[in-house]
C-alpha positions in Angstrom: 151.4 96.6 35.9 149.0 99.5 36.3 147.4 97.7 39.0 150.3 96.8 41.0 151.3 100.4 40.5 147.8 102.0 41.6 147.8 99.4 44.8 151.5 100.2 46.5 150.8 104.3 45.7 147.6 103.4 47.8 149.3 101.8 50.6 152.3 104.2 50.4 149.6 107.0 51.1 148.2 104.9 53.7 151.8 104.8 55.4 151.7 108.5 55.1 148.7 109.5 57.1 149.3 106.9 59.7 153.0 108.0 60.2 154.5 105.3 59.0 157.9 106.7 56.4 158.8 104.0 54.6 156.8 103.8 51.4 156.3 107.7 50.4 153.9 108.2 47.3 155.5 108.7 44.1 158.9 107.4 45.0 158.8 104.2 42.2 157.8 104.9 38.8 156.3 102.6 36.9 159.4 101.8 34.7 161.5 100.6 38.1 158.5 99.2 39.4 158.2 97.5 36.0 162.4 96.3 35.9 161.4 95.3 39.3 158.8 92.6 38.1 160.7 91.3 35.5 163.5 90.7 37.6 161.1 88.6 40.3 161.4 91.3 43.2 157.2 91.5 43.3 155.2 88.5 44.1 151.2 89.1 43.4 147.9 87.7 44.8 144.9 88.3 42.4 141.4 87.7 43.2 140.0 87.7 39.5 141.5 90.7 37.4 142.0 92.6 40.5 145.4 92.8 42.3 144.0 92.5 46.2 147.9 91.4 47.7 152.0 92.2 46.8 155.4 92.2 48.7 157.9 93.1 47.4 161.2 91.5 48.0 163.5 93.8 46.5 166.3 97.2 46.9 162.9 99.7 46.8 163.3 102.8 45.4 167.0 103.0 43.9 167.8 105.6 46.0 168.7 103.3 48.3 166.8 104.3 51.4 165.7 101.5 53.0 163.9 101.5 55.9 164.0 97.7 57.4 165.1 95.0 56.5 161.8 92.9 56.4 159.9 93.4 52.9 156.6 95.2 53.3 153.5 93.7 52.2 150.2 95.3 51.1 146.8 95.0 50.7 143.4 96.4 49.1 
């Protein structure tokens, strides 16, 4: 979970300096993000241990801002 966590913060920073407002750092904690895996909204490509891949495919954050329609993918 940690990892998943620590790689959408990264991208959601990314997002940030290159303009881009529809991830913003902080806006999942780790309990939603954690509901949000259980409930199959996260799908996950490892490359050993590390987490290198995710989508999401879910309502992100609960607030309900949603930016497009098409879930965002990122990557290490």
């Amino acid at each position: 979970m940690a990892a998943l966590s620590e790689l959408r913060e990264s991208r959601a920073w990314w997002m940030v300096g290159t303009g881009i407002r529809q991830w913003l750092p902080g806006e999942v904690r780790l309990a939603e993000m954690a509901a949000q895996v259980v409930a199959g909204e996260w799908h996950v490509l490892r490359a050993g241990a590390a987490v290198v891949r995710c989508a999401s495919c879910g309502p992100i954050p609960t607030s309900g801002r949603r930016v497009r329609t098409t879930p965002p993918t990122c990557t290490a």
